[in-house]
C-alpha positions in Angstrom: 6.0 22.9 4.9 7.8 23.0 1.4 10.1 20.4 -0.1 12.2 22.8 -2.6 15.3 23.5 -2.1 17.0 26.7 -2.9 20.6 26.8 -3.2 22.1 29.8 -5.4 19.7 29.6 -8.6 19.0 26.1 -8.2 15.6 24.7 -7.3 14.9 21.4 -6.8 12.2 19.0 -4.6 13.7 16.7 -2.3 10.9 14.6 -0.5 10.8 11.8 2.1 8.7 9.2 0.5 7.1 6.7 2.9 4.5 4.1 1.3 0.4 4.3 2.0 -2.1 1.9 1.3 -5.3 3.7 -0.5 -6.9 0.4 -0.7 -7.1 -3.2 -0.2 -9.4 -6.2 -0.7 -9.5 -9.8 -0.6 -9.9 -12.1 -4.1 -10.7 -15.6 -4.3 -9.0 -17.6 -6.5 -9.5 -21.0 -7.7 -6.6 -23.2 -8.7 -5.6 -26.7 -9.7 -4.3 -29.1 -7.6 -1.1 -31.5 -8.9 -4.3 -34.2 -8.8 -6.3 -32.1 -11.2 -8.7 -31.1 -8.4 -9.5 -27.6 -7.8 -8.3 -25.4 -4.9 -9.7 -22.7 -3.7 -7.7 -20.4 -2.2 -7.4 -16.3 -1.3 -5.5 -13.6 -1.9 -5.2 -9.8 -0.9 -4.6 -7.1 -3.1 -3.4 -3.6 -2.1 -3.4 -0.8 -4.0 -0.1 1.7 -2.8 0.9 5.2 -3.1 4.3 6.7 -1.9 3.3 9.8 0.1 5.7 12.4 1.3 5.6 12.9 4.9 6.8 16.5 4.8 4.5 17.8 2.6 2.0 15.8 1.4 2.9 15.1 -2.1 1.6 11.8 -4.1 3.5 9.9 -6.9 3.3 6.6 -8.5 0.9 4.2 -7.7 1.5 0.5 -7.9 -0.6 -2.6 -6.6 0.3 -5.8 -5.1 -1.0 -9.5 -4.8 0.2 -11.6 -1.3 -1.2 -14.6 0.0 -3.7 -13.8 3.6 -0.5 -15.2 6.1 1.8 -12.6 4.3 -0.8 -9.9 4.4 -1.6 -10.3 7.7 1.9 -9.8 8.4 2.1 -6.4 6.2 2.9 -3.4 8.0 1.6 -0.7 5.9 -1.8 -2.7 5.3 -2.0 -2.8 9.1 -2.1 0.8 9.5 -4.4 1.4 6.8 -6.4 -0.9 8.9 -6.3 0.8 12.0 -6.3 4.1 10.4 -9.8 3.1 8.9 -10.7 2.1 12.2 -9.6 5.1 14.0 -12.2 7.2 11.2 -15.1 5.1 11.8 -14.8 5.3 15.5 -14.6 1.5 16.3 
């Protein structure tokens, strides 16, 4: 299905953007405590594109850095998840 509009002799796109996760990992990180000790801790990045559901259509990509309790939280890296999941077959 197409996302131009025609109205008279005007064209123009109008798409329903929803965001995708293409890809995510997890990154250590060390960091310093107030005491001077080191921390280590992790983080997950995601990289996200918007994706229009009509059509198909990509635009911008953009990443993000949470900690693992917010990430685990995240509902579009949970469906990448299961979506990986469901491919596999497990």
């Amino acid at each position: 299905m197409s996302c131009t509009r025609h109205f008279l002799n005007f064209h123009w796109e109008h798409h329903s953007w929803r965001p995708h996760v293409t890809l995510a990992e997890n990154v250590p990180s060390q960091e310093t405590s107030m005491w001077g000790r080191p921390v280590n801790r992790e983080f997950v990045r995601c990289q996200k594109q918007d994706v229009c559901e009509v059509c198909g259509k990509t635009r911008r990509s953009e990443g993000c850095l949470c900690d693992t309790a917010h990430a685990e939280q995240c509902a579009i890296r949970l469906a990448w998840i299961d979506a990986s999941k469901q491919a596999t077959g497990s």
